[in-house]
C-alpha positions in Angstrom: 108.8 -156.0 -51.4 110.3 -159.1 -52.1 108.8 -162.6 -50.4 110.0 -166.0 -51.2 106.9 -168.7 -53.2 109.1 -171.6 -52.6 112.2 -173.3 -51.2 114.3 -176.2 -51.8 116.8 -177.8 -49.6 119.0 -179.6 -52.3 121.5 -181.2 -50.1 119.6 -182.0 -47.2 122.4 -179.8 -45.6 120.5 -176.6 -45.4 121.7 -175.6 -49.0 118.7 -173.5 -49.8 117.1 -172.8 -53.2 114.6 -170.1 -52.5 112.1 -169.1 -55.4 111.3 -165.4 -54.9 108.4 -163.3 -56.5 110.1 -160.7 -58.0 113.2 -161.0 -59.9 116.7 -160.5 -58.2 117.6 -156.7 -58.3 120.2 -155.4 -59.5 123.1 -153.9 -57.6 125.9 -155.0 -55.3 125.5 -157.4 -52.5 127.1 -160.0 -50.7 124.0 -161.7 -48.0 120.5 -162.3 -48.1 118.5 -161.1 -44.7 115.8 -163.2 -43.9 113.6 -162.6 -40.7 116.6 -160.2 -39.5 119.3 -163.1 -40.1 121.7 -162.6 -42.5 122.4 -165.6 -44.7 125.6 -166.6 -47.2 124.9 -166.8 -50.6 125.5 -169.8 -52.5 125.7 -170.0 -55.9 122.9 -171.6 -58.0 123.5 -173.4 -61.6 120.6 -174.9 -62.8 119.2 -174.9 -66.6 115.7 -175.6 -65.9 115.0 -172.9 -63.5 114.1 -169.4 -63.4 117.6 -168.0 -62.4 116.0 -164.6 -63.0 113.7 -165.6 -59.6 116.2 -167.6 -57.6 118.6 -167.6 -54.8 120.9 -169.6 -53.0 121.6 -169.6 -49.5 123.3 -171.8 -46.3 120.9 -172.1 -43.3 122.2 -174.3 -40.7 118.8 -175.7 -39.3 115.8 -176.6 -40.8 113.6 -173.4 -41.5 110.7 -172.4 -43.4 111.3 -169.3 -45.9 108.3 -169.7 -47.4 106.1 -166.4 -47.3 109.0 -164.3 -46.2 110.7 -161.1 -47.1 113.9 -160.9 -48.2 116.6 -158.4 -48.7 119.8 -157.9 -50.3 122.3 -156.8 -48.5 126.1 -155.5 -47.9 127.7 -156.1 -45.1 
């Protein structure tokens, strides 16, 4: 099962970097579900990060991911 450790609103604009505890499987998918919402992915460029352990997402509101599971889905 994997939970999100941290999260990051970069933009202030609900473009989410989420820091999960297991590394990103591997397979096809094309959302994130979180809480039963499905989410957009958005894709994360950074050098200094674990990109083995991170995702991106859009969330309209302000939420808090922290401690929750996530999966990969395709819709």
């Amino acid at each position: 099962m994997t939970r999100i450790i941290s999260e990051w609103d970069v933009t202030g604009k609900g473009d989410y970097v989420l820091t999960l505890n297991n590394p990103i499987p591997k397979g096809h998918y094309n959302r994130y579900r979180i809480d039963g919402k499905d989410y957009a992915i958005v894709p994360v460029h950074f050098s200094n990060i674990d990109t083995f352990c991170t995702v991106g997402i859009k969330a309209h509101n302000k939420l808090n991911f922290i401690g929750k599971q996530i999966e990969f889905v395709t819709v």
